[in-house]
N, C-alpha and C positions, 0 to 999 in steps of 0.2 A: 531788416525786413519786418513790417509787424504785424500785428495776428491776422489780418483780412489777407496780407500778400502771401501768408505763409497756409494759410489755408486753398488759397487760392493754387499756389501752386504742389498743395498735396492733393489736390482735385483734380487736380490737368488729365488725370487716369478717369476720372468717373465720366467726361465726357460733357457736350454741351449742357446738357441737363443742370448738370454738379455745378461748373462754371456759370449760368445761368442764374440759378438759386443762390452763386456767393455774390455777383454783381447784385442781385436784388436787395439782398441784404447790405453788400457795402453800402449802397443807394441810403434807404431808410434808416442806416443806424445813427446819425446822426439828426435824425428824427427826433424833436421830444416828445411827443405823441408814442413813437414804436418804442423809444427807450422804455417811459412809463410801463409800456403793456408792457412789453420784457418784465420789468421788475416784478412788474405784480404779480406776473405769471410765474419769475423764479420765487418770490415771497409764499404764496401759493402753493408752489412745488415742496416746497422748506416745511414750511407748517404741516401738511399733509405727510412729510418721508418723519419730523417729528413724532406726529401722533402715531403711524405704524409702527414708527420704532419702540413707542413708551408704552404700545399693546400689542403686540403680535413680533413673535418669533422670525427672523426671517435671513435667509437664505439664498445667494445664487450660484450655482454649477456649472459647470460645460456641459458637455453633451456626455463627457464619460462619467460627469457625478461629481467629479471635483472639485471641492469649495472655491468660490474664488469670493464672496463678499458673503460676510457675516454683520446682523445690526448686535448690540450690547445684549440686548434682550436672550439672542441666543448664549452668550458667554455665560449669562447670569442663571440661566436655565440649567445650563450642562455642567456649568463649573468645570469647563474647561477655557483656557486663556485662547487670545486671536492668534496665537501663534500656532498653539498647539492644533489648533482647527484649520486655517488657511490651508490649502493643497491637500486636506485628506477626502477621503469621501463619507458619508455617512454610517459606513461599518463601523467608524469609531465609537460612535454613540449607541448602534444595536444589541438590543436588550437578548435578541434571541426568542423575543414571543412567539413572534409571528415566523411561519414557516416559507419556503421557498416560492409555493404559489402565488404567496403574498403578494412576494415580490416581485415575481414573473408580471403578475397582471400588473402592477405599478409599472412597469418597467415599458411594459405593451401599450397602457395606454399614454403616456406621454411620450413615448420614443413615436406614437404616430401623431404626434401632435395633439393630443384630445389633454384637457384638465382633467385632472384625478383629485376626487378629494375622500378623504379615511381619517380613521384612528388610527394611530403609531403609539407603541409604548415604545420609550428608550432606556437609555442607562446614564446615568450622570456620570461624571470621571470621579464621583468619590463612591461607587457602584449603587447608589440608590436610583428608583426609576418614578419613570414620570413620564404620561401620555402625553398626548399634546391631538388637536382635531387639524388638518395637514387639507392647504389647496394646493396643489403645484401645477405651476400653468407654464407651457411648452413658449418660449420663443423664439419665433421661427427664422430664419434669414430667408433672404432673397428665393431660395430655388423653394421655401415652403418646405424647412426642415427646421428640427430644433436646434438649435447648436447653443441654447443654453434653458435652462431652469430657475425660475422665481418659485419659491416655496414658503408659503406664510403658513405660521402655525399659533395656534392658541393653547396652553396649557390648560386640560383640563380632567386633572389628576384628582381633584377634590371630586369635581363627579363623578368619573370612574370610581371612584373610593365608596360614596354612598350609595351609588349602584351597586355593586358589589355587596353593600350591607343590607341592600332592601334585599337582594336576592337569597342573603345566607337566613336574613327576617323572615322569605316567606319561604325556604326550605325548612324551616325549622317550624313555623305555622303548618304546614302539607305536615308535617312529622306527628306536631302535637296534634290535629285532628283524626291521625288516623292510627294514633295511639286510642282516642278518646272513641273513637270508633271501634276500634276491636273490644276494649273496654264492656259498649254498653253492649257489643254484638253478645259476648260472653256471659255478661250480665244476664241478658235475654233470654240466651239460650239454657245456661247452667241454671239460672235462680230461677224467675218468671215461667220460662219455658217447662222447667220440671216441677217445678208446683203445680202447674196445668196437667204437666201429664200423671201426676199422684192426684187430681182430682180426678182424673177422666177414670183411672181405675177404680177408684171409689164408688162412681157413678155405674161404673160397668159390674161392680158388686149387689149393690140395692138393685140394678134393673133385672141383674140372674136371680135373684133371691126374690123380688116381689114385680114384674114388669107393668111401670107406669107411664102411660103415654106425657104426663109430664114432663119427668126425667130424662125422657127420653129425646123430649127437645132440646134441654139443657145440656143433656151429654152432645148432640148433634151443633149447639153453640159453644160448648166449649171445642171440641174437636174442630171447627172453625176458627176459634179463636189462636187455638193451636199450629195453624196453618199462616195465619196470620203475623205471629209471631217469627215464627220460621223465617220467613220470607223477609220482616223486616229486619230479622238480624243477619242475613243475608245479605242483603241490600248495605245495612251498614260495614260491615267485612268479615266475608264467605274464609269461616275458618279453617279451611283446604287450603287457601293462598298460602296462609302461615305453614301449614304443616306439609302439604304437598306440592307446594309453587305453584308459577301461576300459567303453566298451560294446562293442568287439572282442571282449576278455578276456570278459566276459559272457558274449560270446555262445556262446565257443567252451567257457566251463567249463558251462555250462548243455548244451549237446553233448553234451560226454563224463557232464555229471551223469544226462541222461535215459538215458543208452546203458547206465551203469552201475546206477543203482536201477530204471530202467524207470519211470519216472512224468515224465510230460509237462508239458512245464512252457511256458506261454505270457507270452512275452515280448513289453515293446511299448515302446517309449522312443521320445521326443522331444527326446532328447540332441542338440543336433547341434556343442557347442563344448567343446575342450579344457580341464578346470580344473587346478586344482593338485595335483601330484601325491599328495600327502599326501592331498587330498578324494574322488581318483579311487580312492586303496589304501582308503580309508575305505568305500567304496560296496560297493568289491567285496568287501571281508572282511565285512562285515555281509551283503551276499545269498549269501555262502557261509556263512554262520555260520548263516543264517535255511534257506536248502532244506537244511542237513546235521541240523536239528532237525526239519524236516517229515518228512524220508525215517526218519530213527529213531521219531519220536512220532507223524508225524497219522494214521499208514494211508490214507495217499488215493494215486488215482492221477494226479492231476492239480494242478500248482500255477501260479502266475501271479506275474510280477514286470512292476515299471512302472515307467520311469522318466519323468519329467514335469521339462522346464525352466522355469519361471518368472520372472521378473524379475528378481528380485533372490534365490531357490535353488532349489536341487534337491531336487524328493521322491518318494523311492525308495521302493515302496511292497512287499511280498510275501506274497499273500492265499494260504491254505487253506482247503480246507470238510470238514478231517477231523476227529477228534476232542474236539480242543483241550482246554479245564481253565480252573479257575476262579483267579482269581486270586493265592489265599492257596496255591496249588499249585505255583507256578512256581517259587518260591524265589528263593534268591541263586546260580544256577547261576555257572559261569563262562562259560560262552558267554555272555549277557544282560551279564555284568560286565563283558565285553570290549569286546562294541558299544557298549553306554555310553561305554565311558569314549573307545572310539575317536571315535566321535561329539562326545561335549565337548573332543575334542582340536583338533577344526573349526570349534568353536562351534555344532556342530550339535543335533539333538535325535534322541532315537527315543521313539515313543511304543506300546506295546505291548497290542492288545486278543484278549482270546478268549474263548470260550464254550464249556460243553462241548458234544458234537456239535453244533457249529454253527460250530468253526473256528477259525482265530489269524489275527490279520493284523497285520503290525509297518510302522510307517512311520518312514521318515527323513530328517530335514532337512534339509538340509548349504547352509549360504550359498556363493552361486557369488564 
């Protein structure tokens, strides 16, 4: 029997259609014309499964997760052999990063048919790890279900790695600036600030002893100056944060911010325990970064900040009901770049929503 009769009678089951489609083709294979296309299209096919092989990771599964075809590229990644991999499922290679959610939503969206694509860290079999950027596309059988898994992957652990150093770069940049910020705050206050105010007694001596309307402007410039001073070493970092944490600091910049914009701001926190300094400068530069955007942009007279301790973090939350903007509006400002990045310097998160007239409200994560 040869290969067209023995297809032909493994077809007998798929029905006229099946038998149809092998007579068509018994017809044209001796075809030079269809042969050519054939070839060209398996040459085609050849060159194409080459190049995915010699760049991208890849993988197919059943429906339970089961390897059933692995290219080189993955052996060569995992350093583990085709043997040791065929029939397992991908817990073999789980690094453990990622938590069960993860996997739940992986799980959710390709078991309903939908492509997932993510970051994966793994673990090699000589226990080093290595991400990889992961598409996995469901396909489907006949009734519109998956009953197997294509999954191509890209290695790209080098960029994770300098991610990772830009991020440790600009925690460590947030560090030294607001070292160099309390610095000049102190500076200001201790040296500048008190040479000011041993001038102002000075002045307040010659004006009891002789009262001259000169002097008397001078002292009322410097006692301005005095004021001025305050304020911007304030502004550089309110040395309450250091000494009494930062729902003091809060409270007292939230103060001076209603006295000076005129917009009231309600505060409510269930803070009641010390964290790390670094998480407590983090809180408070984001709700100053967040009401110095409200008082320029929302037009409202009224804002709210909250703080909530929970379990295991803290989330800082700072609502408007003024103007706000849509999305694609907000840009890449630097305030928004700053929070970020201060926020992932804690491992924290912020998450940013608004609407127009209907408001902005930014929250933030910060593990205690």
């Amino acid at each position: 029997m040869n290969k067209i009769d023995r297809l032909k009678h493994q077809s007998e089951i798929g029905g006229p259609n099946a038998l149809k489609l092998l007579a068509d083709l018994e017809k044209h294979i001796e075809d030079p014309a269809f042969r050519e296309d054939v070839e060209k299209s398996l040459r085609h096919l050849a060159d194409l499964t080459f190049a995915l092989d010699e760049s991208s990771i890849v993988a197919i599964t059943d429906r339970q997760g089961k390897i059933q075809y692995i290219n080189n590229k993955f052996c060569e990644i995992s350093k583990f052999s085709r043997d040791e991999l065929m029939g397992q499922d991908h817990r073999i290679i789980n690094s453990g990063h990622h938590d069960k959610e993860f996997w739940k939503e992986m799980w959710r969206t390709i078991g309903s048919g939908h492509v997932w694509k993510g970051e994966i860290k793994n673990k090699a079999k000589d226990g080093s790890f290595y991400w990889v950027d992961t598409t996995i596309v469901p396909i489907l059988s006949e009734n519109g279900r998956p009953n197997q898994y294509l999954a191509v992957r890209h290695e790209v652990t080098a960029l994770k790695e300098t991610q990772e150093e830009l991020k440790s770069m600009m925690t460590r940049v947030i560090s030294i600036q607001e070292e160099e910020r309390k610095r000049f705050s102190r500076e200001l206050h201790d040296g500048i600030g008190q040479s000011m105010f041993s001038l102002l007694i000075q002045l307040d001596q010659l004006l009891s002893e002789k009262p001259d309307e000169r002097l008397g402007r001078l002292r009322q410039d410097v006692s301005f100056m005095m004021e001025d001073i305050r304020s911007l070493a304030w502004e550089l970092r309110p040395s309450v944060l250091d000494d009494l944490g930062v729902v003091p600091a809060l409270r007292k910049y939230i103060e001076h911010y209603s006295q000076h914009y005129g917009i009231d701001v309600e505060f409510e926190c269930t803070l009641k325990t010390r964290l790390d300094i670094h998480k407590e400068t983090t809180i408070y530069r984001v709700v100053q970064e967040a009401l110095t955007n409200i008082a320029k942009y929302a037009n409202v007279a009224e804002a709210v900040v909250k703080i909530q301790e929970g379990e295991s973090d803290v989330t800082v939350e700072v609502i408007d009901k003024g103007q706000g903007f849509t999305v694609d509006e907000k840009g890449n400002g630097v305030g928004l770049f700053s929070m970020e990045e201060r926020a992932r310097g804690v491992s924290g998160s912020i998450t940013l929503k608004s609407e127009v007239d209907k408001g902005t409200s930014l929250v933030l994560v910060v593990p205690k």
